[in-house]
C-alpha positions as MATLAB code, in Angstrom:
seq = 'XXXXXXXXXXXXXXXXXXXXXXXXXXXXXXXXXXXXXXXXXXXXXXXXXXXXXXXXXXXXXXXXXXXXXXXXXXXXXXXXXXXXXXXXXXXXXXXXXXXXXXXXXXXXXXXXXXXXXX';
ca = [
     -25.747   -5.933  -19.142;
     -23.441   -7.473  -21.677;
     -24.974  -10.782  -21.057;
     -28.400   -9.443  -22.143;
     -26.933   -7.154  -25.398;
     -25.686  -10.003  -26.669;
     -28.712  -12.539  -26.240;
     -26.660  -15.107  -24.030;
     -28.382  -17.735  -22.643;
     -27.325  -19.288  -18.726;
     -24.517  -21.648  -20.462;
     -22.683  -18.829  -22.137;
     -23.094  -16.561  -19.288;
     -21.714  -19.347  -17.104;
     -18.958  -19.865  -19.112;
     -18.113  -16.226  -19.848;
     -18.227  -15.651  -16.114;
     -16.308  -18.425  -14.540;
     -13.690  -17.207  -18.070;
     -13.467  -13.901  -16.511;
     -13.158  -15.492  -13.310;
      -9.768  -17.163  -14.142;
      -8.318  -14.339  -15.501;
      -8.689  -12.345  -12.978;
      -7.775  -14.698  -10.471;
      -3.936  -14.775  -12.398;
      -3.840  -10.753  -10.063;
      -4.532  -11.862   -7.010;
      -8.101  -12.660   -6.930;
     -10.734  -10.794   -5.025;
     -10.358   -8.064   -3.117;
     -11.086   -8.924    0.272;
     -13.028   -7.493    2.948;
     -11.902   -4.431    4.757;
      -9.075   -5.385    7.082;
      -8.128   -8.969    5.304;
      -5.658   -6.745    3.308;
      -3.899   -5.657    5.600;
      -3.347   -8.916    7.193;
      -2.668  -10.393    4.180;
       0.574   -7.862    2.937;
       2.089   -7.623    6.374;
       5.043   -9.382    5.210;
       5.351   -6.315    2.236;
       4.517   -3.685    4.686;
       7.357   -4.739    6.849;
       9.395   -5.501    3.509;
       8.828   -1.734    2.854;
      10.040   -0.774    6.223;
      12.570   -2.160    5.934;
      13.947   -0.764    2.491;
      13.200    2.662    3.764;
      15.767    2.241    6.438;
      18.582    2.420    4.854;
      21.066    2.702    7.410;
      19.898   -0.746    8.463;
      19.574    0.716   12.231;
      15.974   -0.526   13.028;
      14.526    2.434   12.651;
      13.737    5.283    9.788;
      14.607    9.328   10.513;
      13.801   12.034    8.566;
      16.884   11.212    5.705;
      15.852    7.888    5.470;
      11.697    8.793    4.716;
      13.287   11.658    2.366;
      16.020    9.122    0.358;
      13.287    6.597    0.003;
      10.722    8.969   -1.163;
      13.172   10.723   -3.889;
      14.530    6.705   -4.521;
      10.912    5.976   -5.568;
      10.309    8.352   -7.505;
       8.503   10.985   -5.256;
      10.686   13.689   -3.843;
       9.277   16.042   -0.952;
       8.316   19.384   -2.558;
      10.863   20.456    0.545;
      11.928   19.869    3.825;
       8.536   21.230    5.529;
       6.476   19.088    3.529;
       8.956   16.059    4.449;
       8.335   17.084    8.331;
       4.950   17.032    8.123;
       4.661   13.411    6.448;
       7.416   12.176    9.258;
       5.270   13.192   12.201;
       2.021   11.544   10.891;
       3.900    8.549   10.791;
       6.279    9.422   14.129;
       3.396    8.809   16.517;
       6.485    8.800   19.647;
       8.018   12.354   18.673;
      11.341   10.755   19.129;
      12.768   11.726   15.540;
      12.604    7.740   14.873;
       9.854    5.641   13.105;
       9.801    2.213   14.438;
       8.557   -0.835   12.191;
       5.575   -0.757   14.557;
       4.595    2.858   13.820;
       5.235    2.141   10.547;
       2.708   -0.625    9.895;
       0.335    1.256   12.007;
       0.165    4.170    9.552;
       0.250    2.070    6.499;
      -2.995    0.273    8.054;
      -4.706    3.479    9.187;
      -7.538    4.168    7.539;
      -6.481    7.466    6.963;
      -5.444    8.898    3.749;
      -2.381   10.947    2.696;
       0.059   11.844   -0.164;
       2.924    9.396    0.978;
       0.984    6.537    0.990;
      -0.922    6.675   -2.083;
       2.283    7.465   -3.591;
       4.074    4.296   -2.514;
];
């Protein structure tokens, strides 16, 4: 559209496109298909875990998801609502979210408060 406003011919849109190109390649580039994402931030997914467990124990309880939450700048409205975003994410009902279950929510498909707020 802005190519044909401004009367550009091929060249300039060339240019002006492989420009925009560049710039936008300085964020990251593309987004890639669905699922390449995921793959490609594992490494910051686990990262993530891991700085919501901070008691270091391998594992994140209820404190931890609530600390990291109110640390980033997202407290739980209360302790129900803190529950209820826990067992999404505690798939064994053992009171512990592993770094397994952890990715696994972060690459469901599914979406919620919590993660759209990290």
């Amino acid at each position: 559209i802005m190519a044909k406003e401004l009367g550009w011919g091929w060249r300039e849109k060339r240019k002006q496109l492989k420009e925009a190109t560049d710039y936008i390649s300085q964020f990251g580039g593309a987004v890639p298909p669905d699922g390449a994402l995921a793959i490609g931030t594992a490494s910051d997914v686990r990262d993530l875990f891991h700085t919501f467990d901070m008691t270091g124990n391998g594992y994140i309880d209820l404190v931890d998801l609530k600390n990291a939450a109110a640390m980033l700048g997202f407290p739980f409205k209360n302790d129900a609502e803190a529950s209820r975003a826990f067992a999404k994410i505690n798939k064994q009902k053992d009171g512990k979210i592993t770094e397994d279950e952890f990715v696994d929510w972060w690459n469901s498909k599914t979406e919620d408060s919590l993660k759209k707020s990290i």
